[in-house]
N, C-alpha and C positions, 0 to 999 in steps of 0.2 A: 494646539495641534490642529484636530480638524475644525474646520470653519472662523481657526484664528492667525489674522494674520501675524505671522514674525518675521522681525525684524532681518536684515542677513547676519548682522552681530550677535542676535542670538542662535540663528542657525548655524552659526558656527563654533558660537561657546558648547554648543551640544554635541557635534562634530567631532569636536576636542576632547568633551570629556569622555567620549566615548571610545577613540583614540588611546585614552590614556587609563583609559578601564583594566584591573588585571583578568584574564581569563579564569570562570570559574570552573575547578578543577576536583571530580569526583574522589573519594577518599581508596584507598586501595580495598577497605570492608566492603564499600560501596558498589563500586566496582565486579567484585567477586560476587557479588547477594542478585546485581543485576544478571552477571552472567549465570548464575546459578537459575534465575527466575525464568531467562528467556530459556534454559534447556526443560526445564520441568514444563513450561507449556506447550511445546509444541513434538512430534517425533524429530521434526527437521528444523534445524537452521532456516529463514526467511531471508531473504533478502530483497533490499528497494526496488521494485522498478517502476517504469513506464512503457506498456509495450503495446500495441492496438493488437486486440485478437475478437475471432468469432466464436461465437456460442453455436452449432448445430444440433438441436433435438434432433430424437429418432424417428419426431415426426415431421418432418420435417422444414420446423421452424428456424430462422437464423437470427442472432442478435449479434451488433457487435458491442466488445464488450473494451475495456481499458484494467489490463492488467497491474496490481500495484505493490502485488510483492507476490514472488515464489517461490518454492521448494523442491527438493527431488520428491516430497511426497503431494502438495498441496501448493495453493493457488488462494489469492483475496483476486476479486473483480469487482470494476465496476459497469452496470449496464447499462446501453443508451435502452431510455425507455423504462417501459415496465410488464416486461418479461416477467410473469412466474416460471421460475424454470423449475422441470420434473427432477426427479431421483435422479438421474443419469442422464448424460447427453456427451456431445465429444468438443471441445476443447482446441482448435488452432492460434496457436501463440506466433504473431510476426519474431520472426528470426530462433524459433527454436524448432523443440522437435518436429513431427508429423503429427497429426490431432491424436491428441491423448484423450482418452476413455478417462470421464469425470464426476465423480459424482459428487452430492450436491450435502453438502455438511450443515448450512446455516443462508437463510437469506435475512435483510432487514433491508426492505425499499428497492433502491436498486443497485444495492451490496450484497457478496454472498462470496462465501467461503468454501472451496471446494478442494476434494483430494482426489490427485492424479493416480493413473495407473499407469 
């Protein structure tokens, strides 16, 4: 792989078997135990994104930040830089609401978990 070279015969016996791989396929318990695990941790449904948004303390500091999943209650981001951010600050998401009043759940570096109002 890295740093060796292969062949094109073998890169395409791999191509192949990959091709001809059956898809692995969650169990229907499995399934259910997930969806049951993802409602007990959170109030709200998550879902993926990618969206550029700013961070506005109420003193008025600005970071921008890169949004990577949200909710009707809550927010993950990530910050350029390294922003502590306070208790509360406001929240502009490109293509969504108007800045939502945010406050500040969990940071670690420059991730942090927030729920909207």
């Amino acid at each position: 792989m890295f740093g060796k070279k292969e062949s094109e015969k073998d890169v395409a016996d791999r191509l192949r078997s990959l091709k001809q791989a059956r898809p692995v396929e969650f169990s229907t318990l499995q399934k259910e135990a997930l969806a049951k695990a993802r409602e007990t941790d959170r109030e709200a449904y998550r879902r993926a994104v990618y969206k550029i948004g700013m961070v506005m303390t109420h003193g008025g500091d600005e970071a921008r930040c890169v949004v990577r999943d949200i909710s009707d209650t809550g927010a993950k981001i990530v910050l350029e830089g390294g922003l502590a951010l306070p208790a509360e600050f406001r929240l502009l998401i490109d293509g969504y609401r108007a800045p939502a009043d945010a406050t500040l759940k969990w940071q670690k570096k420059n991730e942090a978990g927030v729920s909207l109002a």
